[in-house]
C-alpha positions in Angstrom: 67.0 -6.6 11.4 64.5 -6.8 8.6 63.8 -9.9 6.7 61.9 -9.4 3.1 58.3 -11.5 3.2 60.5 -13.9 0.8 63.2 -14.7 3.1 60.8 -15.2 6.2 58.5 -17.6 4.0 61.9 -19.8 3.3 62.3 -19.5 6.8 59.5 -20.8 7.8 59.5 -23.6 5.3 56.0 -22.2 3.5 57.8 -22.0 0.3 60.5 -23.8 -1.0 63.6 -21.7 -3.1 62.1 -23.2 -6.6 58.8 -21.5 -6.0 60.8 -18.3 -5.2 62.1 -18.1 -8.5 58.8 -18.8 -10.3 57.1 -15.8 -8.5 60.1 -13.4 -9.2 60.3 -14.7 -13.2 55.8 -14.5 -13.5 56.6 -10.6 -11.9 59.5 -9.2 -14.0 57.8 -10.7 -16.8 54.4 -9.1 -15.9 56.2 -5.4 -15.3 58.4 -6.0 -18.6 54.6 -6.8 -20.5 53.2 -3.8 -18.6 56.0 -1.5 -20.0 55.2 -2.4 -23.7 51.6 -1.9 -22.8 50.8 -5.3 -24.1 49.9 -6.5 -20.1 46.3 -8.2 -20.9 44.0 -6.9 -18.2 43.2 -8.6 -15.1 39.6 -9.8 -15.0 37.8 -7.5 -12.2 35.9 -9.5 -9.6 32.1 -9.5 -10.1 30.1 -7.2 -7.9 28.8 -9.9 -4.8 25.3 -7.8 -4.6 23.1 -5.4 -7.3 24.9 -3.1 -9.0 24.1 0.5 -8.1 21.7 0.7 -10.8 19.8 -2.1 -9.7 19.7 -0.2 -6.3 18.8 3.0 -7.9 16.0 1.7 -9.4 14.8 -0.6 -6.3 14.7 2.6 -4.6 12.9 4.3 -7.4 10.2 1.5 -7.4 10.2 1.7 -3.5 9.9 5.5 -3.2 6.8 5.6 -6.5 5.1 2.9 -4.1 5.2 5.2 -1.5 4.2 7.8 -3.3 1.0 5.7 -4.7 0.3 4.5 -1.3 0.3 8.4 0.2 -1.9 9.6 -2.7 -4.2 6.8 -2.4 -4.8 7.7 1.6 -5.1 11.4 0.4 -7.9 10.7 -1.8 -9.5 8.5 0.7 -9.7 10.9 3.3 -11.5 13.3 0.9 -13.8 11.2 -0.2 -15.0 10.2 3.1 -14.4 14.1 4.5 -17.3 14.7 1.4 -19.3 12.2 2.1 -19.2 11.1 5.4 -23.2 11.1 7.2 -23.3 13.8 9.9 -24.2 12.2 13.8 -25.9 15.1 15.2 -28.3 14.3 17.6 -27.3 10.5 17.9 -28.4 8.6 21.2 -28.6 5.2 20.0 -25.0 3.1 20.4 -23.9 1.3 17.4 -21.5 -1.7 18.3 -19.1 -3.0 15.5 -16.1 -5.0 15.5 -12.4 -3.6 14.4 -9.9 -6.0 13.9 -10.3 -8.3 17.2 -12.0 -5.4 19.6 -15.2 -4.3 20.0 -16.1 -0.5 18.9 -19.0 1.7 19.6 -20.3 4.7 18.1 -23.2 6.7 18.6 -26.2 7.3 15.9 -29.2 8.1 15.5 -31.9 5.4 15.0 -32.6 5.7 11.8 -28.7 5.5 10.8 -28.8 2.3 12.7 -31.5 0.7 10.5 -29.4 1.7 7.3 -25.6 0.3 8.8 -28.3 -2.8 9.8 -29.7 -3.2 6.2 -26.3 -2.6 4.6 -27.4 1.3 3.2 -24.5 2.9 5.3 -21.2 1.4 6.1 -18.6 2.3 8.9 -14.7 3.5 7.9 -11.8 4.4 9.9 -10.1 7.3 8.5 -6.5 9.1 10.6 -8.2 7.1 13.5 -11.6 8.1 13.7 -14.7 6.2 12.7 -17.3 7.9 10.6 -20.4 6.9 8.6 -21.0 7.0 4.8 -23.0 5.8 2.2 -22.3 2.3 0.8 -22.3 3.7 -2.8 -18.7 5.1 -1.6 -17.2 1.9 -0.5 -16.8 0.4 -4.5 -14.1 3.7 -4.3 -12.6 2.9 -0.9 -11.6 -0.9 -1.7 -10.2 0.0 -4.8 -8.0 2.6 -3.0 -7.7 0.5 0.4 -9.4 -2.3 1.8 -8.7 -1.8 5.5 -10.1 1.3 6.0 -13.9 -0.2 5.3 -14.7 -1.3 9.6 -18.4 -2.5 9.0 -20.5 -3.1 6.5 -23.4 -5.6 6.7 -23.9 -6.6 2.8 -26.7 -8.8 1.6 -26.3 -11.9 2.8 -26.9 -15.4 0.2 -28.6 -18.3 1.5 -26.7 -21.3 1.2 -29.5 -24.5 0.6 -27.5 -27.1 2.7 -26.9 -25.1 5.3 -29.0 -26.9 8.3 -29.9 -23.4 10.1 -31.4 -21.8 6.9 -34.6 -21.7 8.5 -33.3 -20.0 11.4 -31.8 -16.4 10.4 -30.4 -13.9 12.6 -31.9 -10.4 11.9 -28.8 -8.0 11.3 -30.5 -5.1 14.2 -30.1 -7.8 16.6 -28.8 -5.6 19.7 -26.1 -7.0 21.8 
């Protein structure tokens, strides 16, 4: 035995007989407007999150950073691939910091006088450390910061520092 979703509301006292009658008047009136094609449309919810062109063009803007961020990694890898100092005959080890560990490298003496005095500088390109002139590192920054690993620029004086007179010299071996 089936009972309609009316007569189980009245059953269960959700509804009373009154209310009934309201709901059935509001639907044959509805259907009779729909008919004559006058039914005024039903306001659609609003969309909770973007709309899909909002996403499309989030992704867009995602995918062109992406994009800028691979190109910028290509041309950094050339520039250092043209540039970078060859380390043939290097017996002299070259210790630098990378983040919070400490690096070595080997060089030649006189390559360690110039990373010393700020001439050459040390990048990390795909992994691997290699040496090049600090002319190139204006280009590198502008590309990407974290791929310059050492570089000892001139260093300012400040006059109230109390050590002033007491200057560490930058080929210091430790």
């Amino acid at each position: 035995m089936s009972n309609s979703l009316r007569d189980q509301l009245l059953k269960s006292g959700l509804v009373n007989e009154k209310q009934v009658k309201q709901a059935e008047r509001k639907q044959k009136k509805e259907k009779k407007l729909e008919r004559q094609g006058l039914a005024e449309e039903k306001p659609v919810a609003a969309p909770k999150g973007p709309s899909k062109a909002e996403r499309d063009r989030e992704l867009m803007r995602q995918r062109q950073a992406e994009q800028q961020q691979k190109e910028a990694q290509a041309q950094i890898r050339q520039m250092v691939e043209q540039s970078k100092i060859s380390r043939e005959g290097a017996d002299v080890t070259y210790r630098f910091t990378h983040g919070s560990k400490v690096k070595q490298l080997l060089v030649t003496a006189e390559q360690q006088e110039h990373l010393s005095r700020g001439r050459l500088a040390v990048v990390s390109v795909n992994g691997k450390y290699e040496i090049v002139p600090a002319k190139l590192l204006e280009g590198l920054r502008a590309r990407d910061e974290r791929c310059i690993v050492s570089h000892h620029a001139a260093k300012t004086v400040d006059e109230d520092d109390p050590y002033k007179d007491f200057q560490i010299p930058d080929d210091l071996m430790w």
